[in-house]
C-alpha positions in Angstrom: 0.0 0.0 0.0 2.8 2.1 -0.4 2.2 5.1 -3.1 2.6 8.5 -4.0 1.3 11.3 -1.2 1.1 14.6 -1.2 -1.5 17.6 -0.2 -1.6 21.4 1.5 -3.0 22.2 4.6 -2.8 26.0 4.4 0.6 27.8 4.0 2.0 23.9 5.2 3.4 22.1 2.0 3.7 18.4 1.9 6.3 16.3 -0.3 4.9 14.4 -2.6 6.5 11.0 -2.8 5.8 8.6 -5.3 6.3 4.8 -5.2 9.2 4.5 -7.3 11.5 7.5 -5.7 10.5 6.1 -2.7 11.8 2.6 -3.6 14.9 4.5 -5.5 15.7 6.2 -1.8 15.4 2.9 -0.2 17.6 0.9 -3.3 20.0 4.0 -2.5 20.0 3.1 1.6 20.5 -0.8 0.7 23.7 0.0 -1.3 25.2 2.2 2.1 27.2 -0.4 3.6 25.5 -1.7 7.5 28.7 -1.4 10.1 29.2 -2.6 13.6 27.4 -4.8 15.4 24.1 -4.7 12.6 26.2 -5.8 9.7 27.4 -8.9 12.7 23.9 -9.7 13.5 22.3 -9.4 9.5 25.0 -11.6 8.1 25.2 -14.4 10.4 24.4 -17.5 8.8 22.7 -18.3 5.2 20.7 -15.3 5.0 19.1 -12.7 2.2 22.8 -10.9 2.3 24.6 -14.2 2.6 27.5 -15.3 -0.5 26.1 -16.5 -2.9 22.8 -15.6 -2.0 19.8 -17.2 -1.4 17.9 -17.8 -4.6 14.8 -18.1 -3.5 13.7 -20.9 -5.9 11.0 -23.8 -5.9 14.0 -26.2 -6.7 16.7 -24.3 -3.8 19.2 -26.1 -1.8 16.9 -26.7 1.4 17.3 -24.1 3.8 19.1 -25.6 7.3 16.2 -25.4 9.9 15.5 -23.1 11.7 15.2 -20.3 9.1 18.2 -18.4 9.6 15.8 -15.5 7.9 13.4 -15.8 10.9 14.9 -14.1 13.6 13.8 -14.6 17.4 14.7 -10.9 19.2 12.8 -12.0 22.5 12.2 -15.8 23.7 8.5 -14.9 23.8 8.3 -15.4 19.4 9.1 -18.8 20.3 5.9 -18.7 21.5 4.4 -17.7 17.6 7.4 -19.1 15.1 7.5 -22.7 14.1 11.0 -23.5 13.7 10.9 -26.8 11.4 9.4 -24.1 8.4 11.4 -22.5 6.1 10.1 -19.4 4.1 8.9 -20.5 0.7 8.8 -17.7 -2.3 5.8 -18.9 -4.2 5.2 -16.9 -6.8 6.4 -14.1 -8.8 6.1 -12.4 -12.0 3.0 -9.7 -11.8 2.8 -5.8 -11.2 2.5 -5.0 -7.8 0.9 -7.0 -4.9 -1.6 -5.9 -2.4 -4.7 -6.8 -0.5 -4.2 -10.6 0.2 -7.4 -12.1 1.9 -7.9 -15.5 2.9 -11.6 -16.9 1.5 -12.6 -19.6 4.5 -15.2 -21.0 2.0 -13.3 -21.4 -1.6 -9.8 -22.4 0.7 -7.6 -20.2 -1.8 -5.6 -16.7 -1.0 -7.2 -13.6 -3.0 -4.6 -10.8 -4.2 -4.8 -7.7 -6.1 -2.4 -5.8 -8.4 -2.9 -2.5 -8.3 -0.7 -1.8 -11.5 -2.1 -4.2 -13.9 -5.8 -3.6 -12.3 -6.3 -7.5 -12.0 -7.0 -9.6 -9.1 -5.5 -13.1 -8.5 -6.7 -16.7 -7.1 -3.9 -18.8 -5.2 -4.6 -22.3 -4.5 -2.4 -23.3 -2.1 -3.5 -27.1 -2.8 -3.0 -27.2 -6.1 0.7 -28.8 -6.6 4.2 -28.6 -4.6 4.4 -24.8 -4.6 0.9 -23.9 -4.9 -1.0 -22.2 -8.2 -2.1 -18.9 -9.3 -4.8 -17.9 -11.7 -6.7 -14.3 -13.5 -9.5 -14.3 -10.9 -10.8 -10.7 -11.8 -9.8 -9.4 -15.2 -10.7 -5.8 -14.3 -10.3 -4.8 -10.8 -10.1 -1.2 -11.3 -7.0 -1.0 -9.7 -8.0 -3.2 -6.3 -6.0 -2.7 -3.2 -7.5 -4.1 -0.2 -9.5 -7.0 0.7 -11.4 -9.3 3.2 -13.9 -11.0 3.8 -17.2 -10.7 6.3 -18.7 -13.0 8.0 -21.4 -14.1 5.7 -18.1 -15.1 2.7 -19.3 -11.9 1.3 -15.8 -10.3 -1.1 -15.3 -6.3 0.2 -12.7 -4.8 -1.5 -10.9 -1.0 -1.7 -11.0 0.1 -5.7 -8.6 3.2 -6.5 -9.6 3.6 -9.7 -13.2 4.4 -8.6 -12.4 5.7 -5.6 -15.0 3.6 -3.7 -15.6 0.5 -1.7 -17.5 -2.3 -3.0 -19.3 -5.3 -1.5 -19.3 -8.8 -3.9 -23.1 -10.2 -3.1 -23.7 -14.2 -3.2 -25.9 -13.2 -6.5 -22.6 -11.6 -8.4 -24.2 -8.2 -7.8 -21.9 -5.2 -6.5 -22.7 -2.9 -3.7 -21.4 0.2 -3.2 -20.4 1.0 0.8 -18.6 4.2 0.2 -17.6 6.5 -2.3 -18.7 9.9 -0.9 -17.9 11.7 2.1 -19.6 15.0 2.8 -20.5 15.3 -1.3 -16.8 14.9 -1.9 -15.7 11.7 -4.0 -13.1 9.5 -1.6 -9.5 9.6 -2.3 -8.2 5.9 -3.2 -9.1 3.7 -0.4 -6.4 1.6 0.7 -7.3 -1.4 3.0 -10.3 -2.2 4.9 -11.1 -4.8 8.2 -14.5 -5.8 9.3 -15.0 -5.9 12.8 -17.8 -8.1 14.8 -20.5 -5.6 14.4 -20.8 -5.7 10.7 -18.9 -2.1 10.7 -16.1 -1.8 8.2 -13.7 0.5 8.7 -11.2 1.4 6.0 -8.6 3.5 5.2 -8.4 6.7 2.5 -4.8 8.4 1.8 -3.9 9.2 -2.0 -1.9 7.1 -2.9 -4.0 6.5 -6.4 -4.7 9.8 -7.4 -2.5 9.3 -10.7 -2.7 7.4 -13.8 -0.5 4.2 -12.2 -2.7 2.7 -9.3 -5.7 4.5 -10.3 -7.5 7.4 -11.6 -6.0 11.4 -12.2 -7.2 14.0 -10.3 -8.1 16.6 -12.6 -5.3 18.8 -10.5 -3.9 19.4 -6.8 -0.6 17.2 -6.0 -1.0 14.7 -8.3 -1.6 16.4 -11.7 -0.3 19.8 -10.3 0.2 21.3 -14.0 -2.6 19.6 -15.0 -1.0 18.0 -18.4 -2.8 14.4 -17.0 -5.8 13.4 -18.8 -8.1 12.0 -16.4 -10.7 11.5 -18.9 -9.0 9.3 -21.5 -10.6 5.8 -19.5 -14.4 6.6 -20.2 -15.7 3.6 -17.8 -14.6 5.7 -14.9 -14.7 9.4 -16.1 -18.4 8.4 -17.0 -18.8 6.9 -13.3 -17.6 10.4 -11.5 -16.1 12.9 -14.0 -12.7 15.0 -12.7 -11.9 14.3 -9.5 -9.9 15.9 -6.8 -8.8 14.9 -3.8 -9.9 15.4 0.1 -8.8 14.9 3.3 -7.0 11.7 4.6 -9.7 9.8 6.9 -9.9 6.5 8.3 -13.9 5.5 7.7 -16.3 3.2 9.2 -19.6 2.4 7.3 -22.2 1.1 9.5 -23.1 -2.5 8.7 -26.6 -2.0 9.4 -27.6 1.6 8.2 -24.7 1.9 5.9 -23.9 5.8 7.6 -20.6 6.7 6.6 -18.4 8.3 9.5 -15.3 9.6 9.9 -13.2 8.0 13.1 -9.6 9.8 12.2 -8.9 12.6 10.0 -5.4 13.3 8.7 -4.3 15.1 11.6 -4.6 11.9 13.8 -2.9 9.9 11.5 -0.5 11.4 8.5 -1.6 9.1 5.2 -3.5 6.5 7.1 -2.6 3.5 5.3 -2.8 -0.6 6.9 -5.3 -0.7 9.7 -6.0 -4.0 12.0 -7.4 -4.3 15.4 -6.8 -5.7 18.4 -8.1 -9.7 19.3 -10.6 -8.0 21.8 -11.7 -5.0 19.8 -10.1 -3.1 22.1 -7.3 -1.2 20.3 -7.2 -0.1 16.7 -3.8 -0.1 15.2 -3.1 2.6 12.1 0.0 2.6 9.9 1.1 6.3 9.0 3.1 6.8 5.4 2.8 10.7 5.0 4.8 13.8 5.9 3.7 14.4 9.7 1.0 17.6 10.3 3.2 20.7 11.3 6.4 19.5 10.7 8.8 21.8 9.3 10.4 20.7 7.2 8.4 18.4 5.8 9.2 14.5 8.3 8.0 11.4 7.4 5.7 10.2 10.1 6.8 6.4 8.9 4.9 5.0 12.4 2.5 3.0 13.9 0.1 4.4 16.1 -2.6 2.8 18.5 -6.0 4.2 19.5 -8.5 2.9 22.7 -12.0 1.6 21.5 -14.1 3.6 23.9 -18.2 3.1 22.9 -17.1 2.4 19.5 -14.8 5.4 18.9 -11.0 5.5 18.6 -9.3 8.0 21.6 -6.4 8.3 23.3 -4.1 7.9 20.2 -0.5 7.5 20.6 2.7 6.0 18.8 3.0 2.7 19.0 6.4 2.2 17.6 8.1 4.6 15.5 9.3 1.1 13.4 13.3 2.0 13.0 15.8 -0.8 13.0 19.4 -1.2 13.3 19.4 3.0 13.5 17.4 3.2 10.2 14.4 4.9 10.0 11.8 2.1 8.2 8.7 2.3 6.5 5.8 0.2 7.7 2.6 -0.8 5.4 0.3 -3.2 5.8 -0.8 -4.8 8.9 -2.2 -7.8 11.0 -2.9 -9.2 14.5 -2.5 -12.5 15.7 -4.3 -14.4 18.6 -1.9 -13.2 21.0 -2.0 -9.9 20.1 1.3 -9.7 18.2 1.2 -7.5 15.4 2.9 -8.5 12.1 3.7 -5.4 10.0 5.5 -5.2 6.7 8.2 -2.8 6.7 10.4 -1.2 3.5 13.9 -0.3 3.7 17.4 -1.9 3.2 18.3 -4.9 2.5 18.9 -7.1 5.5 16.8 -5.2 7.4 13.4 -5.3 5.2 10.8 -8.0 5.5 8.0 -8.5 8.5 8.4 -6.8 11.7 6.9 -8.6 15.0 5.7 -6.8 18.1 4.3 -7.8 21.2 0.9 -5.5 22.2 3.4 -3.6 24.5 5.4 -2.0 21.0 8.5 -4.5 22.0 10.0 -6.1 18.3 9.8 -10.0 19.1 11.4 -11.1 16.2 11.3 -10.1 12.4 11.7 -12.0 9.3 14.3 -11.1 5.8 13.1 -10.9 3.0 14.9 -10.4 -0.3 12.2 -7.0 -0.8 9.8 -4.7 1.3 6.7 -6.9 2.1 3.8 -4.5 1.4 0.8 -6.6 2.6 0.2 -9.7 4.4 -2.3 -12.2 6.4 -2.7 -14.8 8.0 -4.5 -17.9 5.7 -4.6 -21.8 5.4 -7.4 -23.9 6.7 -6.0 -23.5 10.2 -5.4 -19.7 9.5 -1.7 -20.2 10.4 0.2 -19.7 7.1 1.6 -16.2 6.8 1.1 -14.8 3.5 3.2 -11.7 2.3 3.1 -9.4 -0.8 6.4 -8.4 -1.2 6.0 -6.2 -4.9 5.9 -8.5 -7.9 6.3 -11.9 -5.5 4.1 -13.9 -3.1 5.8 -15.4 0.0 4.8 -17.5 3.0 5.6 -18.8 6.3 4.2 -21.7 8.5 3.5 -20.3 11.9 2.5 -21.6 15.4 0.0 -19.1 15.8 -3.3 -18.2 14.0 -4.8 -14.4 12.9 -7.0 -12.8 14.6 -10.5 -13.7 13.4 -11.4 -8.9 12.2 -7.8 -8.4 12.2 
């Protein structure tokens, strides 16, 4: 979920980032050589930095056990890693991966690309390593997904700015696409929590021509030379659009209301969301410039909110997600039964990957990766595979824990 941001509040300008200078600035910090004691600890053991390095094929060498790419920090992930499972790449060769949601009923993994505006089936079952198929030709530009408790398919479209509900009759609803008369910005990734409320997230991020639809000016299109009306499906749908505020929404599962719980002054370019196993906290990934900052900071973070009667309050960071004295960049999110969260975090490699915490903010462990892991879940029949988007690839990871059932 990690795109291009940008917007003005006042006489306060914002830096607009886009996906690939961001992943350009992080290539730039993976070629700065990692000294001391990091470089020690990152290159112990056959590893993503190891010589020759891992190649991360179906027909490898097979990795010694345990992972030397799973990485206990605290004896308490013993508690959550399984240590006879390697991590398996399991497919690669798309646009850029997103959303994945695990479908109880059909026992198969769904993902979207939000570049090539297709969504994907993966059937776990089907051979050694797994098999991927076209499940939605036209996605317009899907991000995130899940599933509610009735199997119903919700899923974030930045193209038409909206949310959308897949009925059991192949009908679509529409939960969201307005706030205020004001079209929605591109939302990003969505949970639905025991009450039939969905709450989702709305930064930017596909306000241009990549990941979703032009805004007819503002950050995105700021001399105006994109076309947002070449793609008549969706110019006929809304017409020029321009962006709002950054909010994190919850439509009511009964009524359908629409509210905003955070604006953008709560949480900089809301982007992955999850809650707590008890409902109790709400955890919201922040990938913008921080609100008053001058000059211009990232607020790369994760911040936590209490659920008082239904309402996020008391909000404050939950880890500021650095590593090894490098400032990180988290993006999607997830809980598991204990209350860990599992975060995907971009930067340099060695460092990139999954980041673990316990609820108290402490990293418990982490896993490498060979590339920033944008989103991931938790899936498999006993919901205890970990699944992660990591750009163009699909990777997973036999755990000894389970997600959170709204997580």
């Amino acid at each position: 979920m990690m795109k291009g941001i940008g917007k003005r509040y006042g006489s306060q300008s914002l830096i607009r980032l886009s996906r690939r200078s961001v992943l350009g600035g992080l290539a730039g910090l993976a070629a700065a050589p990692l000294t001391g004691r990091a470089l020690g600890s990152l290159a112990s053991g056959a590893s993503v930095i190891s010589t020759p390095p891992r190649t991360w094929d179906a027909a490898d060498t097979p990795v010694n056990l345990p992972d030397p790419d799973v990485l206990a920090l605290d004896p308490s992930f013993g508690l959550v890693n399984y240590g006879n499972s390697p991590l398996r790449k399991l497919w690669q060769g798309t646009g850029w991966l997103e959303g994945p949601a695990w479908c109880t009923v059909g026992r198969f993994l769904l993902l979207s690309d939000t570049i090539t505006s297709q969504q994907y089936r993966y059937d776990p079952e089907d051979g050694p390593q797994g098999h991927v198929s076209l499940y939605r030709r036209e996605s317009f530009n899907a991000n995130g997904n899940t599933f509610d408790a009735e199997g119903r398919l919700i899923t974030c479209e930045h193209g038409m700015r909206r949310v959308i509900r897949w009925e059991h009759d192949g009908s679509v609803t529409v939960l969201a696409d307005r706030y205020r008369g004001k079209t929605l910005n591109s939302p990003n990734d969505v949970v639905v929590v025991p009450d039939g409320g969905i709450w989702f997230t709305d930064p930017a991020y596909g306000d241009g021509v990549v990941e979703g639809h032009a805004d007819v000016d503002g950050p995105a299109n700021p001399q105006r030379h994109l076309n947002p009306y070449l793609d008549a499906e969706l110019t006929s749908q809304y017409g020029g659009l321009r962006r709002q505020e950054d909010h994190v929404f919850r439509v009511d599962g009964k009524t359908g209301k629409i509210e905003a719980m955070l604006s953008q002054h709560d949480v900089a370019g809301p982007n992955g969301l999850c809650f707590s196993p008890d409902g109790t906290k709400l955890y919201v990934v922040s990938s913008a410039p921080a609100p008053g900052s001058q000059p211009p900071l990232p607020d790369h973070a994760i911040h936590v909110f209490d659920m008082k009667q239904g309402r996020p309050t008391n909000g404050r960071l939950f880890t500021d997600f650095t590593l090894a004295g490098r400032a990180m960049r988290p993006d999607g999110i997830r809980a598991d039964v204990e209350g860990n969260l599992w975060c995907g975090a971009w930067g340099p490699l060695g460092l990139c990957g999954v980041f673990v915490y316990n609820p108290h903010g402490q990293m418990i462990g982490r896993i490498r990766l060979p590339v920033g892991c944008s989103n991931l879940t938790f899936g498999g029949p006993k919901r205890n595979v970990l699944y992660m988007c990591c750009g163009t690839a699909l990777f997973s990871l036999i755990t000894a824990t389970q997600g959170a059932g709204h997580s």
